[in-house]
N, C-alpha and C positions, 0 to 999 in steps of 0.2 A: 695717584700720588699727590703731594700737597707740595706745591714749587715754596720756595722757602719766599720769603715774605720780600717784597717788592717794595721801596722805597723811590718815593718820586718827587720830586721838588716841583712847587706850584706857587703861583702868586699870591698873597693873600687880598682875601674878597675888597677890603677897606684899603689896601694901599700903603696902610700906616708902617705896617712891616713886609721887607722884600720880599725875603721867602720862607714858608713854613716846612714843614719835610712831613710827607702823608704816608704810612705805610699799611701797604695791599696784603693777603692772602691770597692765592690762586690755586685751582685745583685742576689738575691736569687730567685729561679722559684722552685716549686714543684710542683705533680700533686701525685693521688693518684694510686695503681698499687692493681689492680682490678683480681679477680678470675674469673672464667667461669658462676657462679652462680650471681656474682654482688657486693658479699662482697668483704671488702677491705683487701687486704694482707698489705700492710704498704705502705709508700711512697716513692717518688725516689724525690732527690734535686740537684738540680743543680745549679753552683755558676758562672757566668760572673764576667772579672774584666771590671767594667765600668770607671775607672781610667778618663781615655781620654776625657770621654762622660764630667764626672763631672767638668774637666777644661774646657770643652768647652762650657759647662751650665753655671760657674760663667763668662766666658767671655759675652755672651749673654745679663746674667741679668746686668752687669755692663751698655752693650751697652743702653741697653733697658729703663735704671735707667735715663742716660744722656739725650737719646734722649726723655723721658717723660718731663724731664725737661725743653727742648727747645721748647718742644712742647704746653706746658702751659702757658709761655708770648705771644706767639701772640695768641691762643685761648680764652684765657679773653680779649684781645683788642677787637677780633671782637665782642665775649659778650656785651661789652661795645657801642662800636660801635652800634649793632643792638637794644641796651636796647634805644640811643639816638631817633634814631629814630621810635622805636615806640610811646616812647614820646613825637613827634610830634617836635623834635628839627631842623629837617632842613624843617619844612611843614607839612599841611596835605598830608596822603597818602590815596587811595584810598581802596577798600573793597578787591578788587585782591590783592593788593601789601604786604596790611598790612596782609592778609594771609600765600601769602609768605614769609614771615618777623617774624611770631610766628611759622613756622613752622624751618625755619634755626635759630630762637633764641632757641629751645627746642632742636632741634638736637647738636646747641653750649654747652647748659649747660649739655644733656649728654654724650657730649666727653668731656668737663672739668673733668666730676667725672669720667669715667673709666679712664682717664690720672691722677688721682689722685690716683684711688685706684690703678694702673700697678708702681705709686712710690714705693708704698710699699710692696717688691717684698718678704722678707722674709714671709709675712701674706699668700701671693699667691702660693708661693713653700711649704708651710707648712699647706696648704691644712685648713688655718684659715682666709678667706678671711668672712670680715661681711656682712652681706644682712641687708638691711635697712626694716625689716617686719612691714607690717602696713595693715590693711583692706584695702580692694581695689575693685575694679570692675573690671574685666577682659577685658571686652567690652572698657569701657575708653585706653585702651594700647594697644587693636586689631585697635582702629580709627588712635591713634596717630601715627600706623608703618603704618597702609594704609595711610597716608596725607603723610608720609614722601616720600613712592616707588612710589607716586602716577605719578609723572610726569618721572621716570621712567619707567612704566610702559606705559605711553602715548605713548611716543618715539619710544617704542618697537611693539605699537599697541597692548597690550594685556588689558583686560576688567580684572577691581578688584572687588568682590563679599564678601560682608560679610552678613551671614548668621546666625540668634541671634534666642533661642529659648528660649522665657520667661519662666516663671522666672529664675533669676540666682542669685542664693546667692551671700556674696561675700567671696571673699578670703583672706587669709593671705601670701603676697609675698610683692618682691621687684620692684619697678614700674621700675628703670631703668633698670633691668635682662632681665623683660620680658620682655620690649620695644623691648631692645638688642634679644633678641630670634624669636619674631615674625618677628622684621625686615630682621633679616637674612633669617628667613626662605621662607619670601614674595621675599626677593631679588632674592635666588637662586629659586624659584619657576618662575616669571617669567621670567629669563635668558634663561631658558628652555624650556620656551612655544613658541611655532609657533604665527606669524602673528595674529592677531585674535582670539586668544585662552583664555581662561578664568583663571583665578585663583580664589579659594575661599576658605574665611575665615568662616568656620564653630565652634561658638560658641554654647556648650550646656552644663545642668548641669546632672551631672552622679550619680554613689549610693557614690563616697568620694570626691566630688570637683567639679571643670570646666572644661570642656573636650575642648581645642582647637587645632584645627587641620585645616592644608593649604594643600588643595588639589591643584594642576596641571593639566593641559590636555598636557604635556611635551610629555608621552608617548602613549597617546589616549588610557588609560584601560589596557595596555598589559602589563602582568606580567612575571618575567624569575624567573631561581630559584636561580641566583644570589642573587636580591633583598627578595626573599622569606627569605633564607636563614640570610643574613646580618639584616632583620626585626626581624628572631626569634631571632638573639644572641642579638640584643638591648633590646629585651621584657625578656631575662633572665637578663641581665645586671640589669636590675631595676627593675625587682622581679614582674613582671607585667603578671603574670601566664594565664590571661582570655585573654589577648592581644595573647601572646604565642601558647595557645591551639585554637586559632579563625584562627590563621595565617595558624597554622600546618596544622588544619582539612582540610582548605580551601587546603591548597598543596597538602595533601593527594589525596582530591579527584580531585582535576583539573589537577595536574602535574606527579603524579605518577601515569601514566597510562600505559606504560612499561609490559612485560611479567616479566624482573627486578624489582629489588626495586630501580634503579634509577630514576632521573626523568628528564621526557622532557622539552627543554631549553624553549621553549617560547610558552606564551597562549594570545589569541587576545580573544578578545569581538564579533567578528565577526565569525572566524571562529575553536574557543576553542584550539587543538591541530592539527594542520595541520604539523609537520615534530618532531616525535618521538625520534629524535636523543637527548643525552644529554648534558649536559653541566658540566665537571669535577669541577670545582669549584665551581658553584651553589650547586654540590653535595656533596662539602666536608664542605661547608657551612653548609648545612642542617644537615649533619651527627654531625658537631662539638655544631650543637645549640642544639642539640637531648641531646648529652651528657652531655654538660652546664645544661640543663632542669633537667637530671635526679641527678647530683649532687646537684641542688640546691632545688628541690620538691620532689625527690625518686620516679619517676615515674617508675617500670620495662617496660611497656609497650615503656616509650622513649627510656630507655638503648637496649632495644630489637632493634628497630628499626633504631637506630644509628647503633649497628654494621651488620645490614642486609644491608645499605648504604654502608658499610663502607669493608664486604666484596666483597662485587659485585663490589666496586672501585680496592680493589687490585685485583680479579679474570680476569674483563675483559679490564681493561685500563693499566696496568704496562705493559710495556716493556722493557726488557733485549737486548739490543745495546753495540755497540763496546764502548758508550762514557759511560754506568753507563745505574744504571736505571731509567724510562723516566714514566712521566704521560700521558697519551694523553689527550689530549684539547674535545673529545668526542670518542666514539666506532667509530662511521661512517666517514669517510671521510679523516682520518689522517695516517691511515697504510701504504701509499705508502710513505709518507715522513719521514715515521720513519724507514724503512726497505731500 
């Protein structure tokens, strides 16, 4: 949370005037401070002055204000522009063209609106930003972000797959969000793919909604426990418990194969764990989602297991060096450069 802004009277440096009034920002971090059994002793708080941060945040939204501004007259010109002709103002266009033409008219009028709504920047910092909610079909907004990467995707040689499993109710969202959502996520999916690689959009309905999700062939199946890790603290992030406990089981048994409770950095499809050595970060990842999990569900079995992770880190990876102490990058392979 941001404590609201702290006013302090101080002397001034010259003397000349008694006192000037200085005002602070401060950012409040707590966490809770925990017994051996689980329960909670009370909490510890911590205060940053973010002073600096906040003037360089209303510099930002000032720039950011202006350039939305500039950036909105020529954006309805070309609106304009592409509305003529598919109207048929400079000619007929053909079945190609005029495809390409509804597809940069749709992608125009959804950057007019987020340049509209990036105006109104108090609504955005104030975490009141509107969604336009209306029934909808999910499938209609997975077509519209594949047509958009589509010739992206060509360029790149990668193959686009959507994947729709009837029936699909429909939903209640905001058609430009999730345009904005699936494109991105289509974007960076095929950035990533190799030559010939596939991406796909898999559409289904679940037990509270529409389940869609962009798969990759970026990494061919192989998982580390970086990404394990950074998977569970998104699934505690938004309260998504079955995701969470699907992730973990799955690390449990494919990555945590260790005589430790740490686990090994990378698993292939091919040939599951082939180099047992771990990976520090994937491992503090997992530790810190473990304890995320049990703060937010009260699982003992996760608290349990975060600090099994969590002592077997400081037992056999800290080191004590002439510059401070040091994490190692894994158990195997780093001791000679640390010593």
């Amino acid at each position: 949370m941001i404590v609201d802004s702290l006013c302090v009277l101080a002397p001034h440096a010259c003397g000349s005037q008694p006192f000037f009034q200085q005002c602070s920002t401060f950012k409040e971090l707590s966490q809770p401070i925990r017994l051996s059994d689980g329960s909670v002793l009370g909490r510890l708080f911590h205060y940053f002055d973010i002073t600096r941060e906040k003037e360089l945040d209303q510099t930002k939204s000032e720039f950011i204000s202006i350039a939305s501004h500039e950036l909105r007259t020529p954006m309805t010109s070309i609106k304009g522009s592409l509305d003529l002709l598919l109207g048929g103002f400079a000619g007929e266009v053909n079945d190609e063209t005029r495809e390409l033409l509804v597809i940069a008219h749709s992608g125009c009028e959804r950057l007019i609106r987020l340049i509209n709504d990036i105006l109104d920047l108090s609504k955005i910092e104030a975490g009141k930003m509107q969604l336009r909610l209306h029934r909808m079909n999910l499938v209609d907004s997975v077509q519209r972000s594949v047509r958009t990467v589509k010739s992206y995707a060509d360029s790149l040689n990668v193959k686009l797959e959507v994947e729709v499993a009837e029936p699909l109710p429909e939903i209640c969202g905001d058609k430009d969000r999730l345009d904005q959502v699936v494109t991105n996520l289509l974007g960076n999916a095929i950035k990533f793919s190799p030559p010939e690689g596939t991406v796909t959009v898999s559409v289904k309905a679940v037990e509270d909604g529409v389940e869609c999700r962009v798969i990759d062939t970026g990494q061919d199946g192989i998982s580390h426990s970086e990404g394990q890790g950074v998977a569970m603290l998104l699934a505690v992030h938004h309260g998504d418990r079955a995701s969470f406990e699907r992730i973990w089981q799955w690390t449990k048994a494919n990555l945590q194969v260790r005589e430790d409770n740490l686990l090994a950095w990378r698993w292939t499809p091919e040939a599951g764990i082939s180099d047992k050595n771990n990976a520090s970060d994937g491992d503090l990842l997992v530790a810190w989602s473990l304890l995320r999990a049990f703060d937010k569900w009260h699982v003992p079995a996760h608290l349990q297991e975060s600090r099994n992770i969590a002592r077997d880190i400081r037992e056999k990876l800290l080191r004590k060096t002439p510059q401070g102490l040091i994490l190692l990058p894994g158990i195997e392979g780093f001791e000679k450069s640390v010593l």
